[in-house]
N, C-alpha and C positions, 0 to 999 in steps of 0.2 A: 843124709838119711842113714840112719840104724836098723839092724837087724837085731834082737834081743830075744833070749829064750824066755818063756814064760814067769813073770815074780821076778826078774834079773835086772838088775839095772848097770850090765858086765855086755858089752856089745859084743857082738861076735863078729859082724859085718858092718863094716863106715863104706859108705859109697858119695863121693866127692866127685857131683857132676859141674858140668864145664855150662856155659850159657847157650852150648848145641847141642845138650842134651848127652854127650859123652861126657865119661870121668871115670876116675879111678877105685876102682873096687877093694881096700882094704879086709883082708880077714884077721880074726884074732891069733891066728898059727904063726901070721906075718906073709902069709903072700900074699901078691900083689895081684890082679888083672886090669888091664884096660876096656873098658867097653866105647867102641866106637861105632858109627855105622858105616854102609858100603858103600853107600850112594848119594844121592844128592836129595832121592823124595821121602830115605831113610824105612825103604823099603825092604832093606837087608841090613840086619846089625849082627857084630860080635863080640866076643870075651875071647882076650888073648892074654897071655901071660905075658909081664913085661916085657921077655927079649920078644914078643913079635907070633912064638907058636900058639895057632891058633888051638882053643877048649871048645868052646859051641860057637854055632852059627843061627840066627833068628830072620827066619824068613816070612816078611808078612804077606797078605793080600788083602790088597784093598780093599775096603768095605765102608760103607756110612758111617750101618748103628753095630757091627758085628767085626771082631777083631778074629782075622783065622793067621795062626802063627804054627811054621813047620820048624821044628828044632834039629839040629843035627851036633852030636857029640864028636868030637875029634880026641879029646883025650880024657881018660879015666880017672879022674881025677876024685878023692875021697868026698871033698864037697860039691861034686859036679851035681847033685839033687837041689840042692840049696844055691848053687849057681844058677841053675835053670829056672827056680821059680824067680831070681831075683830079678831074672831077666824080662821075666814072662810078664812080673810086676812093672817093670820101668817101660814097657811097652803100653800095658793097659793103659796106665798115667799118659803116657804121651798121645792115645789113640781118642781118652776119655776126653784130652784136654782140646785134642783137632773137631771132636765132632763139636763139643759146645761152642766154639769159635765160627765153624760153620753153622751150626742154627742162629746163632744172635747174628749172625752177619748177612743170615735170609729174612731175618725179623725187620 
């Protein structure tokens, strides 16, 4: 997945997920994060810079049809605005993709 600024065909962000749904978050500056999650029901996920210090932390609570997510900043980071929606995005996707699994699966 790419992040691209409007009319651009110059990525800004390459995000290179893994088959659990973590992977490694590429910017165009050159740094790197990993996003992984904390848990097992992936009820808590984060973005850490490669050596391991953590930048946000994405906290959800469960819901059917409504995704509620508490974000917490741990460092200041110039693209920590564009981190946090990326985040915010790779959750909806994953939360979009649990609810339609659970209705076909009540059908």
């Amino acid at each position: 997945m790419t992040v691209r600024t409007p009319d651009s065909e110059k990525d800004i962000v390459l995000f290179r997920p893994s088959w659990t749904g973590s992977g490694i978050i590429e910017l165009n500056t050159g740094s790197r994060f990993q996003w992984k999650s904390k848990n097992f029901f992936n009820t808590e996920w984060y973005m850490t810079y490669e050596n391991g210090e953590n930048v946000l932390n994405f906290k959800t609570k469960p819901s059917f049809m409504k995704l509620y997510v508490r974000v917490e900043i741990f460092r200041d980071v110039r693209e920590i605005s564009m981190l946090a929606a990326l985040g915010m995005y790779l959750l909806k996707i994953m939360h979009d993709e649990a609810t339609m699994v659970s209705i076909m699966a009540s059908a």
